[in-house]
C-alpha positions in Angstrom: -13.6 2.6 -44.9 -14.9 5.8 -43.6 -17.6 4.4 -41.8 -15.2 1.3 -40.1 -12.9 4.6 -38.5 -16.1 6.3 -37.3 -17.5 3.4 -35.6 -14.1 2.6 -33.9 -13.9 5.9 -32.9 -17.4 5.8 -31.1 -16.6 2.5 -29.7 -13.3 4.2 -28.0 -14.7 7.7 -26.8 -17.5 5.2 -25.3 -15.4 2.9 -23.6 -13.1 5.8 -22.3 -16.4 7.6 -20.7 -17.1 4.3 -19.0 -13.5 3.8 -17.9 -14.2 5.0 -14.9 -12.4 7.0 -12.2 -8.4 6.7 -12.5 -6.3 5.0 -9.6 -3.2 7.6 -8.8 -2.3 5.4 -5.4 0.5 5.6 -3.0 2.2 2.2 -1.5 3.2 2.7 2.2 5.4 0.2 3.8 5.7 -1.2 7.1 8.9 -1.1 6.7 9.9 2.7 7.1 7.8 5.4 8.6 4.8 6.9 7.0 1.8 5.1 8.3 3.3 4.0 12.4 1.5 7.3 13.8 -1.3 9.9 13.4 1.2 12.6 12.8 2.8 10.3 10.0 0.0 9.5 8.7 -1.3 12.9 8.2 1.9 13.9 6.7 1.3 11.2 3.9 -2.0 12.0 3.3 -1.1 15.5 2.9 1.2 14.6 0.3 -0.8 12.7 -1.2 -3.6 15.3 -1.7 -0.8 17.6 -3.0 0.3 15.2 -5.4 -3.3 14.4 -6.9 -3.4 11.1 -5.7 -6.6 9.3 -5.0 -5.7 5.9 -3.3 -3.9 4.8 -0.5 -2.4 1.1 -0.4 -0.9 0.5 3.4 1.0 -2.6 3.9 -0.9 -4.4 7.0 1.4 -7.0 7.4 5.4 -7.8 7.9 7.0 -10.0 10.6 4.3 -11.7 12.7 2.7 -8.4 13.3 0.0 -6.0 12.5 -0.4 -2.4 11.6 -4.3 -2.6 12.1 -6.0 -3.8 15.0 -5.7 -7.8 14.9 -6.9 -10.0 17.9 -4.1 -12.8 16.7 -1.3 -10.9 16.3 0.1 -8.2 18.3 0.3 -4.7 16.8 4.1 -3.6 14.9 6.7 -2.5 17.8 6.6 1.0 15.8 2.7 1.6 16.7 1.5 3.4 20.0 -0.2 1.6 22.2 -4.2 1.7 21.3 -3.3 3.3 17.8 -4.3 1.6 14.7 -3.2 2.7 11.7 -5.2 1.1 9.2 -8.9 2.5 10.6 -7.3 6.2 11.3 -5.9 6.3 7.8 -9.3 5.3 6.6 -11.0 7.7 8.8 -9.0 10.4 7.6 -8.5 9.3 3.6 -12.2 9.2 3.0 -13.6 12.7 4.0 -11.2 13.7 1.5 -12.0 11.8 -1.9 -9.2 9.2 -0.9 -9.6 5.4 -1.1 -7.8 3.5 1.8 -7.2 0.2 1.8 -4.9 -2.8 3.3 -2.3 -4.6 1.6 0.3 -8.2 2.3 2.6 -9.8 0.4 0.6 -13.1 0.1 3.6 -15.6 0.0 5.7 -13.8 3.3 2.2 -13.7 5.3 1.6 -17.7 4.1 5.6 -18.4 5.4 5.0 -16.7 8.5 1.2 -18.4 9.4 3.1 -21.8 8.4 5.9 -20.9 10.7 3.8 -20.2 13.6 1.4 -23.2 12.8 4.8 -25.2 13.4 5.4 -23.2 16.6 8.4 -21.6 15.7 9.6 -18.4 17.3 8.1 -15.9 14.6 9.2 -12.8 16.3 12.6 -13.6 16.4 13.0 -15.9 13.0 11.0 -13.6 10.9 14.0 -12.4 8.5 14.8 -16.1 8.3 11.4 -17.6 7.8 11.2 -14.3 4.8 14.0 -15.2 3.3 13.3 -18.8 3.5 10.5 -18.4 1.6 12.0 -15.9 -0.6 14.0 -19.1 -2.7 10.6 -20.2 -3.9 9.0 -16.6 -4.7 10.8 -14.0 -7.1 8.2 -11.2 -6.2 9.2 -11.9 -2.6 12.5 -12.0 -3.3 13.0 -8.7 -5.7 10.8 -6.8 -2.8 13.4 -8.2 0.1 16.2 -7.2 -2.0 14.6 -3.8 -3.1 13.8 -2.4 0.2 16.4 -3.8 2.6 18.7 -0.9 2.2 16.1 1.5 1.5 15.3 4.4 3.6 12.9 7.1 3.5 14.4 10.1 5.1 14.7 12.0 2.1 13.1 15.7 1.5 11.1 14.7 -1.6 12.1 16.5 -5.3 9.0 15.4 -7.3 6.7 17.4 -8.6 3.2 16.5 -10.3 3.9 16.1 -13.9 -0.3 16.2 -14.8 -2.8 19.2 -14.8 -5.8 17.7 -12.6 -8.9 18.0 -14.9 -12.5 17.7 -13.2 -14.2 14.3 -14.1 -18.0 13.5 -14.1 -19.8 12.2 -10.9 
C-alpha cells in the first residue's frame, strides 16, 4: 500500500511540473470601452499587469464590424480612423510576458455572415439578426442578456487574492 501512494504521488508532482504555464486571462468586450483606443488599451493592460494576469482575450467581432483590421468589414464606429486594436494590443501585450489573442462568439458571427449572404441591412438589423439567432443558442442568449445592461464605468474594488511565485523557463 505504501508503495501504490508513493507512486501516485510521483505521477502527480510529475504531471504538475509538466502542467505548464497557468492562463490568468482577461475578456475585453466590444461592447464597452477597454480595447476601442491606444489610451484604453493601455489602461487594460496596465491592469492587467497589476493584477498578475498573463492573457488577453479581445472580442474581434460584434455587429457586422471589426475591431482588427479586416478588408470585408469595416472597422467598429468606436475605433479611430487607421487604429487597430487587435495588432496594437498585441504589439504592446507581448514585450510584457502577455499573450494576446482574438475572440467571436461563433453562432452571432455565423447569423450575421448568413444575414449579409442574404443581403440584408447588417448594420442596421444587427440586434435583430443577434437576437434572432439567440432562440436557437443558449450561450448566445445568456451573453445578450448578461451584458445588455452592463456597463463598465466603475472604479474597480478587486484586489489580487494570490502571491505571484516565480515558475521555471
Amino acid at each position: 500500500m505504501r508503495f501504490l501512494l508513493v507512486v501516485v504521488l510521483v505521477l502527480a508532482l510529475a504531471a504538475a511540473a509538466n502542467a505548464g504555464p497557468e492562463v490568468r486571462g482577461a475578456w475585453v468586450t466590444s461592447w464597452s470601452p477597454g480595447m476601442f483606443t491606444p489610451q484604453q488599451i493601455d489602461t487594460t493592460i496596465a491592469a492587467m499587469k497589476k493584477a498578475g494576469l498573463n492573457a488577453l482575450f479581445m472580442e474581434v467581432r460584434k455587429c457586422a464590424d471589426a475591431y482588427y483590421d479586416s478588408k470585408i468589414e469595416p472597422k467598429g464606429k468606436e475605433v479611430p480612423e487607421g487604429f487597430d486594436p487587435l495588432a496594437y494590443a498585441i504589439e504592446k501585450c507581448h514585450p510584457q510576458g502577455i499573450q494576446a489573442g482574438a475572440t467571436a462568439n461563433r453562432v452571432a458571427l455565423e447569423s450575421m455572415v448568413k444575414a449579409r449572404n442574404e443581403g440584408r441591412d447588417i448594420v442596421n438589423e444587427c440586434p435583430q439578426i443577434l437576437l434572432d439567432a439567440a432562440k436557437s443558442c443558449t450561450p448566445l442568449k445568456q451573453a445578450l442578456d448578461t451584458w445588455k445592461d452592463v456597463s463598465f464605468n466603475y472604479a474597480s474594488t478587486d484586489t489580487p487574492d494570490f502571491v505571484a511565485t516565480p515558475t521555471a523557463a
